[in-house]
DRENLUMTI-791700 format. One record per residue: residue number from 1; residue in one letter; x, y, z of N, C-alpha, C in turn. Coordinates in pm, 1 decimal, padded with zeros to 6 digits. Atoms other than C-alpha are relative to their C-alpha. Last residue first. Layout:
<pts>
<NUM; "A"; <X; Y; Z>; <X; Y; Z>; <X; Y; Z>>
...
</pts>
This chain:
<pts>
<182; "X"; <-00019.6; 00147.9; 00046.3>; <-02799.6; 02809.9; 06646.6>; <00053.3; -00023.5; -00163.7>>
<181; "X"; <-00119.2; -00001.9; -00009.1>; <-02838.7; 03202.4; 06712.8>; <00098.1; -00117.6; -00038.8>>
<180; "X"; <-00036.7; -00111.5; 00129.4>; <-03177.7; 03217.4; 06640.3>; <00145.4; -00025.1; -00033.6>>
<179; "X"; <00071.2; 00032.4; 00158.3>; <-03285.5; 02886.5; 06788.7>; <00060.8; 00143.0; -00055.7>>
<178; "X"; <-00054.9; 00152.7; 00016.7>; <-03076.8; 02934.7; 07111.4>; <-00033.9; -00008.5; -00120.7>>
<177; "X"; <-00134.9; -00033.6; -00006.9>; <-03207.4; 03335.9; 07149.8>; <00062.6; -00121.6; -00064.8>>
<176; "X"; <-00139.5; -00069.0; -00107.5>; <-03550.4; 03221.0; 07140.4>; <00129.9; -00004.3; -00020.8>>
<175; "X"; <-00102.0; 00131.6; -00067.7>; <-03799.8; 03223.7; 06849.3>; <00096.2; 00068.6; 00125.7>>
<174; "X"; <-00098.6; -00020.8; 00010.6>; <-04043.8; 03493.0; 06853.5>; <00060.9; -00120.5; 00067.2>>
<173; "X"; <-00104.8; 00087.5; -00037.5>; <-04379.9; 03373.7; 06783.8>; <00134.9; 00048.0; 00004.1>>
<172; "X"; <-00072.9; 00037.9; 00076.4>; <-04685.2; 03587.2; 06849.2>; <00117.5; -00095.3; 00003.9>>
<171; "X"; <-00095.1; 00129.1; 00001.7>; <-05021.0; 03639.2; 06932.0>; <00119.8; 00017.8; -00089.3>>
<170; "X"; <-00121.7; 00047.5; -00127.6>; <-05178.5; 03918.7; 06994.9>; <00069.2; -00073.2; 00013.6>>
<169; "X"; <00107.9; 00084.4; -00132.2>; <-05514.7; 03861.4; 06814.3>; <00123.8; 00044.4; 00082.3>>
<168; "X"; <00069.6; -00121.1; -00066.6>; <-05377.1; 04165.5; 06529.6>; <-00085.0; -00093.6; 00151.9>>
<167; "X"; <-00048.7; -00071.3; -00101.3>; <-05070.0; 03887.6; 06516.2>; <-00103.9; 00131.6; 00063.8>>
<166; "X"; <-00091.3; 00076.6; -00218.1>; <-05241.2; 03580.4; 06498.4>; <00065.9; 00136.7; 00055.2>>
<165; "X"; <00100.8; 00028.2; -00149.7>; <-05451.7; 03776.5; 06167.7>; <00031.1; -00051.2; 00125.9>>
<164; "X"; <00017.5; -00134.7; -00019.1>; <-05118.0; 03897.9; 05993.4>; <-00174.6; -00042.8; 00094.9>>
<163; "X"; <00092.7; -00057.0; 00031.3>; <-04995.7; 03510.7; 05957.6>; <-00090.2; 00125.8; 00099.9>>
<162; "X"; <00122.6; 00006.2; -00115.2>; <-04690.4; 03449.4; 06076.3>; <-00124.7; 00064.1; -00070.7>>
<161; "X"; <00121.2; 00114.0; 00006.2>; <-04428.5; 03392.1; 05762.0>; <-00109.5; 00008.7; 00102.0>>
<160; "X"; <00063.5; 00001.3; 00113.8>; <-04254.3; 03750.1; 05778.3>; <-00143.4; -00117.9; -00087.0>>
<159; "X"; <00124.7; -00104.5; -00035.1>; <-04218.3; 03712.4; 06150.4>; <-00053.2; 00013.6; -00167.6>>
<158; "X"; <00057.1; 00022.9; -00080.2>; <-03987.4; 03453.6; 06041.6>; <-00125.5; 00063.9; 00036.5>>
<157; "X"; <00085.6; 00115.4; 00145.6>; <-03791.4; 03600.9; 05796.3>; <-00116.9; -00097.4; 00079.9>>
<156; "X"; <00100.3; -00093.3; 00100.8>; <-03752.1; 03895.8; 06069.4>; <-00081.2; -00081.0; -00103.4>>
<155; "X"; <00136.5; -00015.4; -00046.4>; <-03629.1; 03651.1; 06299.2>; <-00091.4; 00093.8; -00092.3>>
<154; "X"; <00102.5; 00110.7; 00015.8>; <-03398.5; 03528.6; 06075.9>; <-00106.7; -00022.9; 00065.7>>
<153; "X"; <00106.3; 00009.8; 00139.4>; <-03299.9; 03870.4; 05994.4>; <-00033.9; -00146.7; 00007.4>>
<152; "X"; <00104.1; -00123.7; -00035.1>; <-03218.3; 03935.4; 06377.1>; <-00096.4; -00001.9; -00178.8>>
<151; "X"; <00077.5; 00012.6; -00064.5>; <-03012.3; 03631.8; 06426.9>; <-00159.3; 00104.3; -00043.3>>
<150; "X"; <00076.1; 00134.8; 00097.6>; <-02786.5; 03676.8; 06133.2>; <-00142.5; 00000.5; 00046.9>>
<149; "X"; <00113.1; -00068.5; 00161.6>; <-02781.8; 04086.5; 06264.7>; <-00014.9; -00187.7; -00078.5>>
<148; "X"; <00139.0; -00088.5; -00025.4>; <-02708.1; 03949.5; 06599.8>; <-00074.3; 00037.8; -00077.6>>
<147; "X"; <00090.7; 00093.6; -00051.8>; <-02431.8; 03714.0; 06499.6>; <-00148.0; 00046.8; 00034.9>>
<146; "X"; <00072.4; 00077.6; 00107.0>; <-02283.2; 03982.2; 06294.6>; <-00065.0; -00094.4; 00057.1>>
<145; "X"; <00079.4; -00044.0; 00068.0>; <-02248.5; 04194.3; 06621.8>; <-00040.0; -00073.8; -00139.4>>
<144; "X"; <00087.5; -00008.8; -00043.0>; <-02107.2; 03955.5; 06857.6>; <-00112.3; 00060.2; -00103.8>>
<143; "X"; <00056.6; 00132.1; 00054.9>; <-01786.5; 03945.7; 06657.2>; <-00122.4; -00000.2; 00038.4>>
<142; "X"; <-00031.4; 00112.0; -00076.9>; <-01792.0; 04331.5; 06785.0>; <00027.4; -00138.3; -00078.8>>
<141; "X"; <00085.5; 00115.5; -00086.3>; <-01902.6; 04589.3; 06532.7>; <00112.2; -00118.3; 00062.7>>
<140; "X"; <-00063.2; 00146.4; 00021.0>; <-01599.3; 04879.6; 06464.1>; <-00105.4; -00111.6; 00036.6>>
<139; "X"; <-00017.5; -00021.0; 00164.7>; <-01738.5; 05223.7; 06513.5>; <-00010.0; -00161.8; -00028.3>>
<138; "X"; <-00115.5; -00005.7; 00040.8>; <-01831.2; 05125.8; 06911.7>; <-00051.1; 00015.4; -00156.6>>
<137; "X"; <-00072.5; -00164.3; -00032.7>; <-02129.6; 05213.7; 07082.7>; <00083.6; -00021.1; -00048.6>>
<136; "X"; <-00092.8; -00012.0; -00085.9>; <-02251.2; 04835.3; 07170.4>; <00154.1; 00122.8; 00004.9>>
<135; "X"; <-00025.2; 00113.2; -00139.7>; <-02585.5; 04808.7; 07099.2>; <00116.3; 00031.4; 00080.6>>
<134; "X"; <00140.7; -00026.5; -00095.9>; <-02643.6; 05131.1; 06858.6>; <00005.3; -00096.4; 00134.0>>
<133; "X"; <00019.7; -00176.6; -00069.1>; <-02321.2; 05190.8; 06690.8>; <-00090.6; -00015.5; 00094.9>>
<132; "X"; <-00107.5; -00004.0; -00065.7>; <-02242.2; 04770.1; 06638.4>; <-00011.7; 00125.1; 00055.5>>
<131; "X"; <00063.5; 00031.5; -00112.3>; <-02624.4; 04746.0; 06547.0>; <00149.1; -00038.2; 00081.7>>
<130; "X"; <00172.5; -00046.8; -00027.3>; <-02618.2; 04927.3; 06236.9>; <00042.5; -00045.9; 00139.1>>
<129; "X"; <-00044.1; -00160.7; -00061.6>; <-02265.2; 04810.6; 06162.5>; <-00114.7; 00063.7; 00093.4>>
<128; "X"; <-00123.6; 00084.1; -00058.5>; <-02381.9; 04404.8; 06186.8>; <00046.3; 00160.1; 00037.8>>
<127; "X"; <00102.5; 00004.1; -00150.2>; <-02735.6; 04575.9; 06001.3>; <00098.9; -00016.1; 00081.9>>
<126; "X"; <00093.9; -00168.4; -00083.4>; <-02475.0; 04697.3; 05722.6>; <-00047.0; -00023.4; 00101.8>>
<125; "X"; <-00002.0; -00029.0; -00123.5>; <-02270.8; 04374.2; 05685.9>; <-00033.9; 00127.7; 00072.8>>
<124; "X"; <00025.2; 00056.3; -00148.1>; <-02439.8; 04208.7; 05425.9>; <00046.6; 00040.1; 00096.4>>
<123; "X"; <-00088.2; -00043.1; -00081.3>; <-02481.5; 04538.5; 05190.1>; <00007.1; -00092.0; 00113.3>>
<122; "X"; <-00114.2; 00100.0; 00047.0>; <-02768.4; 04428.4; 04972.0>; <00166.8; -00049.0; 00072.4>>
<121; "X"; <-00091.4; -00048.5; 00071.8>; <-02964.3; 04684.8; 05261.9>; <00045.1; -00168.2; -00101.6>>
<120; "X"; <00058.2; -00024.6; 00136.7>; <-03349.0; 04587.0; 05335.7>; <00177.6; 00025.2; -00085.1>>
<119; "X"; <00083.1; 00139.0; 00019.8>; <-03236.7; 04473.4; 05689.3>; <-00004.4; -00003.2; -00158.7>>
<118; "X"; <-00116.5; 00088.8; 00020.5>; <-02984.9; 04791.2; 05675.1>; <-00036.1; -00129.4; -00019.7>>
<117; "X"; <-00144.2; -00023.1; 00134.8>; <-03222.0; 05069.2; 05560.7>; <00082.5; -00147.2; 00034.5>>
<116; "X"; <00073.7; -00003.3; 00134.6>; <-03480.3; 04948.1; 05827.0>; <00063.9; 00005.6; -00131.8>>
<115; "X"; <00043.8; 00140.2; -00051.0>; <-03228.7; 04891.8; 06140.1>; <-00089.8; 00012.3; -00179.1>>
<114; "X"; <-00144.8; 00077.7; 00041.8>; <-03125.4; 05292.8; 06037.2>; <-00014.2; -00143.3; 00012.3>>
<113; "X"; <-00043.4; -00033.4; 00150.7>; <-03475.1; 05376.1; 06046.4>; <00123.2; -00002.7; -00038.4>>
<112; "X"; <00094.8; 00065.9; 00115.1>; <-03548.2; 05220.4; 06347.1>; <00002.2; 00037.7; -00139.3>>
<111; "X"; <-00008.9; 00138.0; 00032.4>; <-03257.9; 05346.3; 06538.0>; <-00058.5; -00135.2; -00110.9>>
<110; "X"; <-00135.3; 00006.6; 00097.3>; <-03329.5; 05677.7; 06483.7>; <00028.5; -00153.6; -00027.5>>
<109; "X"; <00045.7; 00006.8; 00159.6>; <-03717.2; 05620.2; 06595.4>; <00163.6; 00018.1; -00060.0>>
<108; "X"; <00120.9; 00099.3; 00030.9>; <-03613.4; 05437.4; 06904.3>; <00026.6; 00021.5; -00155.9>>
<107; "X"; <-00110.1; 00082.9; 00025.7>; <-03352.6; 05707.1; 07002.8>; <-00078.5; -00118.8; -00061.6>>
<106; "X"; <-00084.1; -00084.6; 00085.2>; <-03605.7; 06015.1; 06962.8>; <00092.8; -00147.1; -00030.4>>
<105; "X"; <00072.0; 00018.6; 00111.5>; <-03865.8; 05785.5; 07176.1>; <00100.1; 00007.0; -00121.5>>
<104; "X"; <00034.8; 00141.0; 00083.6>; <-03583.5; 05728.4; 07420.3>; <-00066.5; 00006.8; -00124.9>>
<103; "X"; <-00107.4; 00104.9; -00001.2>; <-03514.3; 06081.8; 07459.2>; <00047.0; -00110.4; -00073.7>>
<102; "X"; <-00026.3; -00086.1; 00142.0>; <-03862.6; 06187.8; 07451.6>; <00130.9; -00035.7; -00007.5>>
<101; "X"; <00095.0; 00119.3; 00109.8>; <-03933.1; 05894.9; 07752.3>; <00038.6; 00110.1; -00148.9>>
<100; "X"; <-00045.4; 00100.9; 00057.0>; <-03670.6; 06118.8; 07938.6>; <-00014.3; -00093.3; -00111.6>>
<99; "X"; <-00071.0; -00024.2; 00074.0>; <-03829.8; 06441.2; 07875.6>; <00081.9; -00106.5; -00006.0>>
<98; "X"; <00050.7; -00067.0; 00172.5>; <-04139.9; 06358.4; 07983.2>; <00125.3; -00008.2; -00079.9>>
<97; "X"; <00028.4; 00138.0; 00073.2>; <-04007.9; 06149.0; 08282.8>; <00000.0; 00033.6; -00152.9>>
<96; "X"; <-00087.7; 00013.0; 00125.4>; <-03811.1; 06494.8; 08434.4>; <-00018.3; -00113.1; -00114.9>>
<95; "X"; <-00049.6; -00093.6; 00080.2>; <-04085.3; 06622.5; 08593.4>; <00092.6; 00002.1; -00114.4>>
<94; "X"; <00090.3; 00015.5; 00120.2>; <-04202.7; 06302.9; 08716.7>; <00006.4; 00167.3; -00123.6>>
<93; "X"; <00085.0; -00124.3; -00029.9>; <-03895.3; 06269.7; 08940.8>; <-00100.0; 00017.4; -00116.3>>
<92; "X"; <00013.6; -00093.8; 00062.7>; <-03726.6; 05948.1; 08807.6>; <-00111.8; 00079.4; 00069.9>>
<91; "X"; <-00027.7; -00123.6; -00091.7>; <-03767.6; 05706.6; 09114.6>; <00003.8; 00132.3; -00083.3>>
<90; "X"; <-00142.2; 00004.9; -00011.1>; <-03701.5; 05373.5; 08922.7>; <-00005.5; 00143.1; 00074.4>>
<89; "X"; <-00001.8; 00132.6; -00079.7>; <-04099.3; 05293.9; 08915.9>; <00144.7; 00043.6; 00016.2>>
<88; "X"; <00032.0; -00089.9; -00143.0>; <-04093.0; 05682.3; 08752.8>; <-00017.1; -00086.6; 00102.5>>
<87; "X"; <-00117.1; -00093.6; -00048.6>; <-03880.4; 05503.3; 08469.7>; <-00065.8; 00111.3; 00146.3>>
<86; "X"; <-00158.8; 00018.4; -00055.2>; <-04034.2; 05218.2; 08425.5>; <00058.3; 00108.1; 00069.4>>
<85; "X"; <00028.4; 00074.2; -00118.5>; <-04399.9; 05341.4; 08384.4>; <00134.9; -00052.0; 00100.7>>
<84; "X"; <00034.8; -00109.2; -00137.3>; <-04262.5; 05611.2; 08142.7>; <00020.6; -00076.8; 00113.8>>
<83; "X"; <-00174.6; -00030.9; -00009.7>; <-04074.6; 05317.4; 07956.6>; <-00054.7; 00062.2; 00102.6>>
<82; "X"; <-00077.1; 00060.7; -00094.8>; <-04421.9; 05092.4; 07965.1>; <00118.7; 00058.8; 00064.6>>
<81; "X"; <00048.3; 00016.7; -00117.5>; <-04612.7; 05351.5; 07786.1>; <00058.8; -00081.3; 00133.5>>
<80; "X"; <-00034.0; -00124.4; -00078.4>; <-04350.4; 05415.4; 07550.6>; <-00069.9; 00014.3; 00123.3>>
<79; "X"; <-00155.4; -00040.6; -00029.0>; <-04327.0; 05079.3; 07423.3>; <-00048.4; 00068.2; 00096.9>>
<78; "X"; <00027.9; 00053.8; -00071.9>; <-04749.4; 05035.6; 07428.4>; <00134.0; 00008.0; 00100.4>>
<77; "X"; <00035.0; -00090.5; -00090.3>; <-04733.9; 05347.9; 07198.7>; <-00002.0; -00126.0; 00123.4>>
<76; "X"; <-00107.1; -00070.6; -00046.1>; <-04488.5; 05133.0; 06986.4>; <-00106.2; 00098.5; 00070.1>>
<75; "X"; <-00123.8; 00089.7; -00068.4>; <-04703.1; 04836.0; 06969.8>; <00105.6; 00111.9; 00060.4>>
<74; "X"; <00038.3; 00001.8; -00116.5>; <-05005.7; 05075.5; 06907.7>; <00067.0; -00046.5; 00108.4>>
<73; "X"; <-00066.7; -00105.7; -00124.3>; <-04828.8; 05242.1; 06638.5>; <-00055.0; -00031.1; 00136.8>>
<72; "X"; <-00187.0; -00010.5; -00010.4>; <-04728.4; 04889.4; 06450.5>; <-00031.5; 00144.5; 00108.2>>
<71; "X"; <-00050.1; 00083.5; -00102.0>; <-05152.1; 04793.5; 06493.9>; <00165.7; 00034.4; 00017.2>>
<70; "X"; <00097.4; -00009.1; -00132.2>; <-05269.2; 05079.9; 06357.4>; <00063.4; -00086.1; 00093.0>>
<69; "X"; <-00052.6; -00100.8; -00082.3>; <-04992.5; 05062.6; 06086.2>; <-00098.4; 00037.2; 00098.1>>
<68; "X"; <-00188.5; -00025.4; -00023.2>; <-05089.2; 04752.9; 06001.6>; <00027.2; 00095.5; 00035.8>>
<67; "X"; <00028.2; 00070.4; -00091.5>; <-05527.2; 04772.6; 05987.7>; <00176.5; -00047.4; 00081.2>>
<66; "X"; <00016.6; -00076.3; -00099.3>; <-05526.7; 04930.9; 05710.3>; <00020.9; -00025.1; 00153.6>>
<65; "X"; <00094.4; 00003.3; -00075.0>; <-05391.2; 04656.6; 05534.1>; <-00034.0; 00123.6; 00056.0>>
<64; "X"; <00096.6; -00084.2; 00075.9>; <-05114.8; 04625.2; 05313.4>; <-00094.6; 00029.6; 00050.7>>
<63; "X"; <00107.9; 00019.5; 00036.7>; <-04910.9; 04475.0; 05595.5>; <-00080.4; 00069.4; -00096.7>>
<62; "X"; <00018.6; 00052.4; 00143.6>; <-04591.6; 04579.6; 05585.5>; <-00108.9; -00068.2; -00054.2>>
<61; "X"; <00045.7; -00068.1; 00107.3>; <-04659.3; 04806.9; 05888.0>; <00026.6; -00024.9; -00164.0>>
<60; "X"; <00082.2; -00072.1; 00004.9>; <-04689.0; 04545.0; 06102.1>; <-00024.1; 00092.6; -00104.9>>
<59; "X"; <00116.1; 00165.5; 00028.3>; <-04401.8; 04322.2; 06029.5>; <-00145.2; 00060.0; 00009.2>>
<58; "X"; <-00014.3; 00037.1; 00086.0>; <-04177.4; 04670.8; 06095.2>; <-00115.5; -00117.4; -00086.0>>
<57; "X"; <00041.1; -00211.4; 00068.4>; <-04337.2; 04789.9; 06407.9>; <00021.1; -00076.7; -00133.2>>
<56; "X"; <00135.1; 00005.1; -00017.6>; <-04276.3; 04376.9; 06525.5>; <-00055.3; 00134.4; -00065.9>>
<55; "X"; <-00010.1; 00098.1; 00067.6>; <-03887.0; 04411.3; 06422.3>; <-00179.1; -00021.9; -00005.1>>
<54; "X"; <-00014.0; -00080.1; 00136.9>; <-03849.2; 04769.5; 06557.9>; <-00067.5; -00165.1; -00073.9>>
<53; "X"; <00140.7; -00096.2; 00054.9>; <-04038.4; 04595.0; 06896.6>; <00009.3; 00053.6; -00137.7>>
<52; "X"; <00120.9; 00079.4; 00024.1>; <-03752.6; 04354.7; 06895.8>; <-00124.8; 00044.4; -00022.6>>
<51; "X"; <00000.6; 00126.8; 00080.3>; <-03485.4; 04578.7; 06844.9>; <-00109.8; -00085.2; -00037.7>>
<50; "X"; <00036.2; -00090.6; 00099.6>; <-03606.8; 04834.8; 07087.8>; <00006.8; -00109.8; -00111.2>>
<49; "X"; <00157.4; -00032.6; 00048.3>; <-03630.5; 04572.1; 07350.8>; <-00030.6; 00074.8; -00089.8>>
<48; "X"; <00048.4; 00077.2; -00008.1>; <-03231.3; 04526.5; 07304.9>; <-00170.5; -00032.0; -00071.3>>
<47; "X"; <-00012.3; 00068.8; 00114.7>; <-03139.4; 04830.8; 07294.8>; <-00024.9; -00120.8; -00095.8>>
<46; "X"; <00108.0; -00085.4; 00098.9>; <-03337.2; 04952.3; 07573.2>; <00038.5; -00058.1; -00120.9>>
<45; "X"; <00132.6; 00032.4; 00041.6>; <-03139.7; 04663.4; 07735.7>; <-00057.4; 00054.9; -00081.7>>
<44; "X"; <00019.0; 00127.0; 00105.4>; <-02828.2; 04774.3; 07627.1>; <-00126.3; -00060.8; 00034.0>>
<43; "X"; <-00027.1; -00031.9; 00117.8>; <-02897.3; 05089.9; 07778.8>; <-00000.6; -00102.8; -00083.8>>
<42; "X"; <00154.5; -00054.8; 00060.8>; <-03017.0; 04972.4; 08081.1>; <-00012.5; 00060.0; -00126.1>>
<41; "X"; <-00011.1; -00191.4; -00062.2>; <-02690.1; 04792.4; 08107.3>; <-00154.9; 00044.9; -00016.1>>
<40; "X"; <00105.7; 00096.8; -00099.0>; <-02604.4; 04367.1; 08054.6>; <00011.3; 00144.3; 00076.1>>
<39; "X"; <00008.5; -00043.1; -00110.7>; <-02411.4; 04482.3; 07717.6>; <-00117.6; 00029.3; 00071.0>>
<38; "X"; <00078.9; -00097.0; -00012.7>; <-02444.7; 04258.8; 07451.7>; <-00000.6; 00071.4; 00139.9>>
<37; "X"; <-00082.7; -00118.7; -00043.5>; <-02159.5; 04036.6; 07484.0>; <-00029.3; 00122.6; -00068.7>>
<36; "X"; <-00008.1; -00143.6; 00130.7>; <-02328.5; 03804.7; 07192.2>; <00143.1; 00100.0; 00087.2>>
<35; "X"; <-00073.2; 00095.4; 00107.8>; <-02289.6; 03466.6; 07434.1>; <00011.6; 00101.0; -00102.6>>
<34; "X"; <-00101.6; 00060.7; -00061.7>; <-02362.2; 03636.9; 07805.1>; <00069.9; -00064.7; -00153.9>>
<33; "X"; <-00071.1; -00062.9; -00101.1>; <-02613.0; 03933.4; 07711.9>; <00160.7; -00091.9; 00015.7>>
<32; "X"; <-00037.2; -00106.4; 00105.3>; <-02786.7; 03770.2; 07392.0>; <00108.2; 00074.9; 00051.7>>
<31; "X"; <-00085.6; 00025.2; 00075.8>; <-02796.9; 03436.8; 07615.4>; <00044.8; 00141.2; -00075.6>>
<30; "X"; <-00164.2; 00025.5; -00035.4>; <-02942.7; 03540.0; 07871.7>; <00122.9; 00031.9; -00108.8>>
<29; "X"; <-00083.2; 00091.6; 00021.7>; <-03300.8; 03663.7; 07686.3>; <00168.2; -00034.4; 00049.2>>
<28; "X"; <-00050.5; 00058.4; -00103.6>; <-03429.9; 03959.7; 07805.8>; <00066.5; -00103.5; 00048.3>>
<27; "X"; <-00129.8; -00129.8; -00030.9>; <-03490.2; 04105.0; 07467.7>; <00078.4; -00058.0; 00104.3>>
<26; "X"; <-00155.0; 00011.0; 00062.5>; <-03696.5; 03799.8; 07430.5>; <00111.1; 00079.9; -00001.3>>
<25; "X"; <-00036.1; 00090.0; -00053.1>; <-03930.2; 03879.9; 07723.4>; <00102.7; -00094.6; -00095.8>>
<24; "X"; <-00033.8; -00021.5; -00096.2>; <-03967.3; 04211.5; 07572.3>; <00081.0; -00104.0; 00083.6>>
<23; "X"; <-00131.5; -00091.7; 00032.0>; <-04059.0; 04153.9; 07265.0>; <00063.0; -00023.2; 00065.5>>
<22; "X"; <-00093.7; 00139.0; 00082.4>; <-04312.9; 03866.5; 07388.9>; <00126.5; 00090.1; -00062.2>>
<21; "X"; <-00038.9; 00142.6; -00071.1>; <-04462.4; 04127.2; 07610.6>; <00099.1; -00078.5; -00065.8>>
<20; "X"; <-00080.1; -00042.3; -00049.6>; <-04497.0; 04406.7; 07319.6>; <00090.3; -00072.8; 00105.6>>
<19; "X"; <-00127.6; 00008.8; 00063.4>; <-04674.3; 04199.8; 07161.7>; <00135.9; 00039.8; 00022.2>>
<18; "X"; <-00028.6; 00156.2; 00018.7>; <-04906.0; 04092.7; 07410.5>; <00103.0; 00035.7; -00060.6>>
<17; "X"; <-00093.1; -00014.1; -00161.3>; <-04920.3; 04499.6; 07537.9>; <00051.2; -00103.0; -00056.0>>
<16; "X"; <-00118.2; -00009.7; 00013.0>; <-05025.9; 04516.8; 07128.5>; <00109.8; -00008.5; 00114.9>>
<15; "X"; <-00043.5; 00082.2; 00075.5>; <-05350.2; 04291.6; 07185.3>; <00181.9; 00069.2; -00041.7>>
<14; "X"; <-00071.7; 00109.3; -00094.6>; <-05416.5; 04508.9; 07473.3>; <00089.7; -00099.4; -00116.0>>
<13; "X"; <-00078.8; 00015.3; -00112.3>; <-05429.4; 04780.3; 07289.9>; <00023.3; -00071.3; 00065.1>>
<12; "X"; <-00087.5; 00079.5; -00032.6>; <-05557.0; 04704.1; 06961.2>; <00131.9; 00006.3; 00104.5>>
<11; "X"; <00034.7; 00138.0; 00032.0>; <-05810.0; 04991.4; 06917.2>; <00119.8; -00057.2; -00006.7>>
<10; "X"; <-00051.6; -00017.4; 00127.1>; <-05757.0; 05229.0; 07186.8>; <00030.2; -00148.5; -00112.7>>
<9; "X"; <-00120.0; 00038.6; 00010.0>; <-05955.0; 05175.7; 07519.7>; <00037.6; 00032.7; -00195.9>>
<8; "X"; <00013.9; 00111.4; 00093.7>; <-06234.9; 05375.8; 07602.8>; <00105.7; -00035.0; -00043.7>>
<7; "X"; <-00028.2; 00134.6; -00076.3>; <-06203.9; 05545.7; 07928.3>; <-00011.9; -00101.6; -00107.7>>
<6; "X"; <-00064.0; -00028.1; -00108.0>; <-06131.4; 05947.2; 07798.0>; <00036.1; -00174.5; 00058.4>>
<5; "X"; <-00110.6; -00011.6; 00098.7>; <-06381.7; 05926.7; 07516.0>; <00181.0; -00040.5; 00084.9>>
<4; "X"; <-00037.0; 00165.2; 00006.7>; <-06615.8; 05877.2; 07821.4>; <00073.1; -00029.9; -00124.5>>
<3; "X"; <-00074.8; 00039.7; -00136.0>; <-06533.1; 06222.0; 07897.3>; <-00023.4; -00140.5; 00009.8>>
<2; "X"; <-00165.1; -00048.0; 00048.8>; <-06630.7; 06360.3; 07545.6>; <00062.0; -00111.4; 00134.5>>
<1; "X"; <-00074.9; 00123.2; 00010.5>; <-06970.4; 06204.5; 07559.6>; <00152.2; 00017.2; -00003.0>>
</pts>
């Protein structure tokens, strides 16, 4: 039976593509790009979609549940699955994918544990720093950047109210850009 080990899907995989989806398709959001002056780069994307997946990883593994961190590493194995896919769709030589997607991963998990410390910080303008180094590379956050970290813990307070069964179905709600930012 080893080799049908091989075609069985991993538990809450599709249900985390969904989540990953709705990350994604908020990351992509106009507005974050044209009214934050988030930079409109593949970098600031990654930054972007990382964001929103740290925010779903996060909401996941505060679940007391067994059943939370199953579902937070499936969201972020769903990440990495998509980046590869990206990046050898963009021509990357497959030799060098490995080490790209390691890269990213590496930048992911820094990010996420600095994003973690600063949500949780007393310190209101930690996440605003947090996500002035990581979005837009400068010491100094942007104006852009406190708007992002309001935005980003009222999505978090948010995700905090969804009930933990909609999200192991896949389902979720991320407000859009307009409503966060409003």
């Amino acid at each position: 039976m080893p080799l049908a080990s091989l075609f069985r899907r991993r538990r809450f995989e599709r249900e985390a593509y969904l989540l990953y989806g709705a990350a994604v398709a908020t990351a992509r959001d106009p507005l974050w790009y044209a009214e934050l002056g988030v930079p409109d780069t593949l970098d600031g994307r990654f930054d972007m979609v990382s964001l929103f997946v740290f925010l779903l990883v996060d909401r996941a593994r505060s679940e007391p549940v067994p059943e939370g961190p199953v579902l937070a590493q499936a969201v972020f194995d769903a990440m990495f699955a998509d980046m590869d896919q990206n990046l050898r769709e963009m021509g990357v030589g497959d030799l060098s994918v490995g080490r790209k997607v390691k890269v990213m991963w590496e930048a992911f998990n820094g990010r996420a544990q600095v994003y973690a410390a600063a949500v949780d910080s007393p310190e209101v303008g930690a996440l605003a720093e947090a996500l002035g180094r990581n979005v837009w590379r400068v010491d100094a956050p942007p104006p852009g950047a406190a708007r992002l970290a309001t935005a980003i813990r009222r999505q978090r307070d948010d995700l905090a109210g969804q009930d933990f069964a909609t999200l192991i179905a896949g389902q979720v709600r991320l407000l859009p850009a307009a409503a966060l930012l409003g």
